[in-house]
Each structure stands twice: as C-alpha cells, then as structure tokens.
C-alpha positions as CSV (number, residue, x, y, z in Angstrom):
1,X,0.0,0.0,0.0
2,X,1.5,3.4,-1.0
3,X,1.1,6.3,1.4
4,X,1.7,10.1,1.3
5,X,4.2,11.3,2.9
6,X,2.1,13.4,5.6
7,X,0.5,9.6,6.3
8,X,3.7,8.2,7.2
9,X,4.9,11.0,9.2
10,X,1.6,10.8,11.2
11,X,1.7,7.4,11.7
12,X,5.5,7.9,12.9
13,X,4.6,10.7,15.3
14,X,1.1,10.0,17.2
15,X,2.1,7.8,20.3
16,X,-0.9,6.6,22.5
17,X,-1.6,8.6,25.4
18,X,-0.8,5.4,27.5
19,X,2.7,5.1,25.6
20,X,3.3,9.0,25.8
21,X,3.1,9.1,29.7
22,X,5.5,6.0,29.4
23,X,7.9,7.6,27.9
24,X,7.8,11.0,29.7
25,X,7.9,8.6,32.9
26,X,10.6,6.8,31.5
27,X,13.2,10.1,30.4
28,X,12.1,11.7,34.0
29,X,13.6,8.3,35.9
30,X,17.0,8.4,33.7
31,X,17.2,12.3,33.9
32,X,17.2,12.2,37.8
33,X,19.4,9.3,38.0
34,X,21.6,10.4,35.1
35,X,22.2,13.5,35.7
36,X,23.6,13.6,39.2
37,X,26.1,10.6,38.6
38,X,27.4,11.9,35.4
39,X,27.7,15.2,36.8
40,X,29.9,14.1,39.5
41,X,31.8,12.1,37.3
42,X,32.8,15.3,35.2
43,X,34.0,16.9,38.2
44,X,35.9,14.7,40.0
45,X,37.7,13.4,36.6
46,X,38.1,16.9,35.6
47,X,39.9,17.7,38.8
48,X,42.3,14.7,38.6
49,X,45.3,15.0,36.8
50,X,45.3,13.4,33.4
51,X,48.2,10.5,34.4
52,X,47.0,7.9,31.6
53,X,44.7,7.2,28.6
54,X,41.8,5.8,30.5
55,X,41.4,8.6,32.7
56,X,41.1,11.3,29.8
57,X,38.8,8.7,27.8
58,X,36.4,8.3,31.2
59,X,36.8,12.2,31.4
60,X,35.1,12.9,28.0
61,X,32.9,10.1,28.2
62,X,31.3,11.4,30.8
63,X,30.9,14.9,28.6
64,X,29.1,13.1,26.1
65,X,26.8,11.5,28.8
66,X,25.7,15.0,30.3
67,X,25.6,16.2,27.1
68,X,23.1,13.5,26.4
69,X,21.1,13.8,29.2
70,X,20.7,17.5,29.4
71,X,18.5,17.1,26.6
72,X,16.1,14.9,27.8
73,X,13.7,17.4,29.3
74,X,12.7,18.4,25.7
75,X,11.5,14.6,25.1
76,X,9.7,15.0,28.3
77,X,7.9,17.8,27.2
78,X,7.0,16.7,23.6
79,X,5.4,13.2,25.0
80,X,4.1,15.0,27.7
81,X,2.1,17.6,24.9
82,X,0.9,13.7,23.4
83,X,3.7,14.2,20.7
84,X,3.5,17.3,19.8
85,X,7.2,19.4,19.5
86,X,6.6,22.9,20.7
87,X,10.2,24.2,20.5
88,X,10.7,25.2,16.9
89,X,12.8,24.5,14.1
90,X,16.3,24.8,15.7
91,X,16.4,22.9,18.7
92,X,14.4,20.1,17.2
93,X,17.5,19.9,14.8
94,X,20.1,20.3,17.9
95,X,18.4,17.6,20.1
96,X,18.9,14.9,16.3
97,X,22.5,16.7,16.2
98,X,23.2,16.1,20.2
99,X,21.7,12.6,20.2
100,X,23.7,11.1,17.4
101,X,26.9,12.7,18.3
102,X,26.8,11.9,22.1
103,X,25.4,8.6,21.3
104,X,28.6,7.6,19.2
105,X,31.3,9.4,20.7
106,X,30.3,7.6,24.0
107,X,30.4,3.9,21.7
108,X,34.2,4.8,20.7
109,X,35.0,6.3,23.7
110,X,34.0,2.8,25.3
111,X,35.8,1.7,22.9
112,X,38.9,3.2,23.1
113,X,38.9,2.3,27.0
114,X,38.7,-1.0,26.2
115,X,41.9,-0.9,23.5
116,X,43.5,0.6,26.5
117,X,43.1,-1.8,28.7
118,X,43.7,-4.6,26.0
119,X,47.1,-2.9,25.6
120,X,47.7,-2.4,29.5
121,X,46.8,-5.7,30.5
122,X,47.8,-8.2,27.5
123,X,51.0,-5.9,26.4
124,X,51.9,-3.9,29.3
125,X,55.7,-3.4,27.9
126,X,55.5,-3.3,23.8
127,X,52.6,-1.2,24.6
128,X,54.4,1.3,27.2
129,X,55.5,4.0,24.2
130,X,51.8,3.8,22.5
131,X,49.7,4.5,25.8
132,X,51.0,8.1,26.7
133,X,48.5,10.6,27.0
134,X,50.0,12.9,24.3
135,X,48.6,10.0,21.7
136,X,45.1,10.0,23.9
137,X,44.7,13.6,23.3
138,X,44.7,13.3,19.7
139,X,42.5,10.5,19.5
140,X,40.0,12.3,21.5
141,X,40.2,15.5,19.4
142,X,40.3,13.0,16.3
143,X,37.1,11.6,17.7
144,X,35.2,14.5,18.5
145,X,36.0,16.2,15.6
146,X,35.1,13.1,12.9
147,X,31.5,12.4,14.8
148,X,30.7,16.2,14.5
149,X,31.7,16.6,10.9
150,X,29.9,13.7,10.3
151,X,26.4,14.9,12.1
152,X,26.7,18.6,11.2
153,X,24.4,18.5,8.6
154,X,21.9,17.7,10.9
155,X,22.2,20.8,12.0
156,X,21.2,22.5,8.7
157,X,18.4,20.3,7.2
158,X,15.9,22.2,6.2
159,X,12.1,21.7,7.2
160,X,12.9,19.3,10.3
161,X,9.1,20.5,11.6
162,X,5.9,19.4,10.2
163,X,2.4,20.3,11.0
164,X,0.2,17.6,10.2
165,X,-3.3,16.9,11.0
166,X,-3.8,13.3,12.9
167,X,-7.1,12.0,14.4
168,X,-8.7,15.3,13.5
169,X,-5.8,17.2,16.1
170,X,-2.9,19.6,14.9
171,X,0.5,18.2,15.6
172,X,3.9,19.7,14.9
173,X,6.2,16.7,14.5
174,X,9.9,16.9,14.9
175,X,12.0,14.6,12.5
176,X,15.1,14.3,13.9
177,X,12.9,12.7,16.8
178,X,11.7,9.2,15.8
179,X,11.3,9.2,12.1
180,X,14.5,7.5,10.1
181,X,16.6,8.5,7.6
182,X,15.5,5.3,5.1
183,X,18.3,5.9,2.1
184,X,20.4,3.0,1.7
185,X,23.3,5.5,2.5
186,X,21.8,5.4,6.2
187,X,22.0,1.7,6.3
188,X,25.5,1.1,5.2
189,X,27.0,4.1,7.6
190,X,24.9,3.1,10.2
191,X,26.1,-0.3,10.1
192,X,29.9,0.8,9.8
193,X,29.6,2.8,12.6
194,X,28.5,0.4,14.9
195,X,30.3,-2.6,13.5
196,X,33.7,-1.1,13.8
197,X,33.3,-0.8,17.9
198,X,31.3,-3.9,18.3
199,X,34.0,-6.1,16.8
200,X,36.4,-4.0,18.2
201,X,35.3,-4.3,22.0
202,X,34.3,-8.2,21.7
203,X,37.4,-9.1,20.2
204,X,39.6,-6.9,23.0
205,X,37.4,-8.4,25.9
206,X,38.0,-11.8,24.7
207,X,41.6,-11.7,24.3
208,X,42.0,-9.8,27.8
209,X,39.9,-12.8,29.0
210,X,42.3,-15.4,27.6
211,X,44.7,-13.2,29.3
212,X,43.4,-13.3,32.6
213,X,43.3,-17.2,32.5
214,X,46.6,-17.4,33.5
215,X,47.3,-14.2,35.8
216,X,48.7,-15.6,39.8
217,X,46.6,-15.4,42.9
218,X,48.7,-12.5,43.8
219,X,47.7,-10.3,40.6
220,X,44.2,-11.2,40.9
221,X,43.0,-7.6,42.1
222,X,43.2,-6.7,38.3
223,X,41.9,-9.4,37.0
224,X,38.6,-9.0,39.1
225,X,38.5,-4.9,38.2
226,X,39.2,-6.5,34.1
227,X,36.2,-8.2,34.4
228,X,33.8,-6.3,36.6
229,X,34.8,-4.1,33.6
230,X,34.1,-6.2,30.7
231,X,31.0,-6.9,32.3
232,X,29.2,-3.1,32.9
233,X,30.7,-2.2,29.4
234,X,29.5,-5.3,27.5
235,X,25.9,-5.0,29.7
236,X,25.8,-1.2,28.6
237,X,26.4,-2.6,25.0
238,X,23.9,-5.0,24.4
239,X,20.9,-2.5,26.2
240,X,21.2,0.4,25.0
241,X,22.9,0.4,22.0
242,X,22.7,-3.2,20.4
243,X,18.7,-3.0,20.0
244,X,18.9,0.4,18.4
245,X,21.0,-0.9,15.3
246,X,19.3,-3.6,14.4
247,X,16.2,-2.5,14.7
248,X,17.3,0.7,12.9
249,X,18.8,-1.6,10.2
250,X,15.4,-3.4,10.2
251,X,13.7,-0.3,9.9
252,X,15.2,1.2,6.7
253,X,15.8,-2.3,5.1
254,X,11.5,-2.5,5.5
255,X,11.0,1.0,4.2
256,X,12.8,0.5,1.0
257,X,9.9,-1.7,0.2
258,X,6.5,-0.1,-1.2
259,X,3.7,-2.5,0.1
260,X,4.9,-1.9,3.4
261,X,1.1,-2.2,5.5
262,X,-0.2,0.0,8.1
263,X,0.5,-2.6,10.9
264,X,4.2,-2.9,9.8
265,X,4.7,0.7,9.9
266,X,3.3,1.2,13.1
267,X,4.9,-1.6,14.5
268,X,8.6,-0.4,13.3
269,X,7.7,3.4,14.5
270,X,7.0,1.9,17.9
271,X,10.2,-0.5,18.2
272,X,12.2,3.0,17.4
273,X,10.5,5.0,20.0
274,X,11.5,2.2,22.6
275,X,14.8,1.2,21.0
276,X,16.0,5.2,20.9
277,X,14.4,5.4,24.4
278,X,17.1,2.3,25.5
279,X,19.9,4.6,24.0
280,X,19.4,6.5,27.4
281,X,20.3,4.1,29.5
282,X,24.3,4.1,28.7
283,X,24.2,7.7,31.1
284,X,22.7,5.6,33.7
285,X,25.1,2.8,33.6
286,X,28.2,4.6,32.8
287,X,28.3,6.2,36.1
288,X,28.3,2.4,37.4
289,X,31.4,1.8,35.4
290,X,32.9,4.9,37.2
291,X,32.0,3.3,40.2
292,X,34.2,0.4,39.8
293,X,37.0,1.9,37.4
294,X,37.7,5.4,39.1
295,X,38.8,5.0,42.4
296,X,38.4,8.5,43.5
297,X,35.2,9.0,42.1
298,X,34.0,5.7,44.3
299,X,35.7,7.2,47.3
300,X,33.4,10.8,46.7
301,X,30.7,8.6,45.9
302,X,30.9,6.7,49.4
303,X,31.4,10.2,51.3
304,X,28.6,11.4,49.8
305,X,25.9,8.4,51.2
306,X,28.4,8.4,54.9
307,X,29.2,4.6,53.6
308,X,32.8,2.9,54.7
309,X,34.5,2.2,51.8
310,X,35.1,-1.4,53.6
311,X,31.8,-1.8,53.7
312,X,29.5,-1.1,51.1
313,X,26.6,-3.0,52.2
314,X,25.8,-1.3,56.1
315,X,27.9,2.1,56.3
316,X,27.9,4.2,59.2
317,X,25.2,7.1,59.8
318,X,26.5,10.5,58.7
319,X,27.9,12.1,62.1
C-alpha cells in the first residue's frame, strides 16, 4: 500500500496517550538518576590529573553522557504535549545533532577504554611507548572532531518540523525525533559505525579474558577490576545500544519496500520509540562503570551516602 508522505509521518509521530506518559515517565527516571552521577563524574575526573589514557577517555565520556542527558527534558515535554514538538525548528535539529553525536562518541569512547586496557593488560611493555597521554589527546580530538563533521548536517536540514493533521488534532512533529533516515546510505554508515566498535570491543574483551586465564593469585585484584569491567561495558552494550542498530537496520531495510502495511509501519515506529528510548540508558550505567573503574570517584561517591569504603553494604550514619 503506498502512502503520502504526511500519512507516514503521522503514523510515525502520534504515540498513544498510555505510551506518551511511558515515555515521559521513563526520560524523568533516567534524567534524575543520570544527571547527578554523570555530573559528579565530570567533576571529579576533571579535577584529577590526566596520568593515563583511561582517565582522559572516562573524562570525556562522561561529557558526552551530560551532554546527552541535558536534553532529555525536551522529550519530556514533547510526549508530555501527546507528541507534539513545541520548540521550533532549531532545537528540534540540535536535540537529532546532540543525540547522534553523544550517542557515538560515547560507543568509541567505550571503545577506546577497552583498547586501552587490552594494551595495559595483554601488552603492558611493547605497549608502554603507545599508551602516553599525548597519543590520547589526539584521538580524543580526532574523535570528536570526525563524529561532529559527520552529524553537522543535521544541523542545517531544512524543514525538520511538520504540521500535520492526525485524528482530526494539529500536531507539529519533529523529524530528527523518531522518524529515520531510510536511504540505503543510512543503512551502510549506520552499520559501519557500529560494527567497527562492536567487533572491536568483543574481540579486545576476549583476548583480555584469555589473558586473565593465566594471571597468579597475587595479581588477581586486576583481574577481578578486568572483568567487573568487561562486564558493565559489554551489559551497557547489548541494552542500550545493540537494540537500536538492528532495529534501525530493520527499519530502513523494510522502508525500502512499497507494500509496506499499516501494521508494519506502526509496529517499526513503535520498536524505534523504545529502542531510541534504551539509547538512554548508557548515562545511567556509565556512572556504574565509574563506580568500579575510578577509584576517587568511588571514594566521593561513598562520602557522599556516609558509607565505609570497607563496607559497602551497612555504612555508618553520617555524624
């Protein structure tokens, strides 16, 4: 069945009212728990001193996370308005612009803490002249810069707004929101840019794993922060960022056909609404990782809550 395209933006847009107060519900949780944790994080690892790779990488990870998150509130608002965007033209092309490029440079900043450890841990001496934090610096700056070339034009698409009539109600719908790019450009760059970390990360864990095999009772302190690592990164992986690709590679490979129904439409407009929604999650779990790979950000942590660092389970009342 062919449709116009005001039909299949309006079929894209208009949320239930049950699914809208989801939704809103669902960015208020991850903003109040996202914000504080990443906040902190920024702080305390832009007060420390920048003594190797992993600490600069965490550093502007946690950027990208409040970057993120700061956001959120407009999603609030526009599911909270039962999907209407009430902002405008410009910040409904800044919140697509902030979402892909904080959503990517935190996958490759993951990533490059994970290459960092791979080196530390399976090649701590060949490795010793590569892992200074002159050679960080640029591959921050290299990343930072590529990802915003690479979403700028974001930024100056035209006619990112729509007014659209649905269910006899005037909506203004925001594109960069929930409605795909469907060109079979998108496809291939979207699974290039998630590929290349993917493999990347797996492969790294899995040889620091083999590594670990054979480290002595007495080196086993790394081992265990190795793997509490592996863990949070590859758990942050496969939630938040895992269903977005393939179901965004699902959605454009079904939109390139024209009897696409109704019920398939809606069905892939709501799987992006939740899959995007899952993207947020990473700024609630990174702060976790922080937890258990900064140790100074632990130790703040702990002061904050009047907890022991010796024992995290019954701390001491606050004097």
């Amino acid at each position: 069945m062919n449709y116009t395209e005001e039909e299949i933006h309006g079929l894209h847009t208009k949320a239930s009212h049950r699914e809208n107060i989801i939704f809103a519900s669902f960015y208020i949780l991850v903003f109040v728990v996202a914000v504080p944790g990443n906040t902190l994080a920024l702080w305390v690892f832009c007060r420390q001193a920048v003594t190797s790779p992993s600490k600069l990488f965490l550093r502007h990870l946690a950027i990208a996370d409040v970057s993120y998150v700061l956001i959120l509130p407009m999603r609030v608002v526009y599911h909270l308005s039962d999907s209407h965007w009430p902002f405008g033209e410009v910040p409904c092309r800044l919140v697509g612009f902030l979402f892909y490029l904080n959503m990517y440079c935190s996958l490759y900043f993951m990533t490059c803490i994970g290459l960092d450890r791979l080196l530390a841990l399976v090649l701590p001496l060949k490795s010793r002249a590569m892992r200074k934090t002159a050679y960080a610096r640029a591959v921050v700056v290299s990343l930072w810069v590529t990802v915003t070339v690479s979403m700028t034009p974001l930024l100056f698409s035209k006619d990112q707004t729509m007014t659209i009539q649905v269910d006899n109600t005037t909506v203004v719908m925001c594109n960069q929101l929930y409605l795909e790019n469907t060109s079979p450009k998108a496809l291939v760059s979207t699974m290039v840019a998630f590929t290349i970390p993917l493999v990347t990360i797996v492969v790294s864990y899995v040889l620091i794993l083999l590594k670990l095999k054979g480290v002595k009772q007495q080196e086993r302190p790394v081992g265990d922060k190795a793997i509490r690592m592996i863990i949070l990164v590859m758990v942050n992986f496969l939630v938040a960022f895992v269903p977005y690709h393939v179901n965004r590679s699902i959605y454009i490979e079904r939109h390139t056909h024209s009897d696409i129904g109704t019920a398939s439409i809606k069905a892939l407009a709501l799987a992006n609404r939740v899959t995007s929604a899952l993207t947020c999650v990473s700024g609630v779990l990174d702060p976790i990782m922080y937890f258990f790979l900064a140790r100074t950000y632990q130790s703040i942590l702990l002061q904050l809550y009047c907890i022991d660092k010796g024992d995290l389970v019954s701390g001491p009342p606050c004097p």
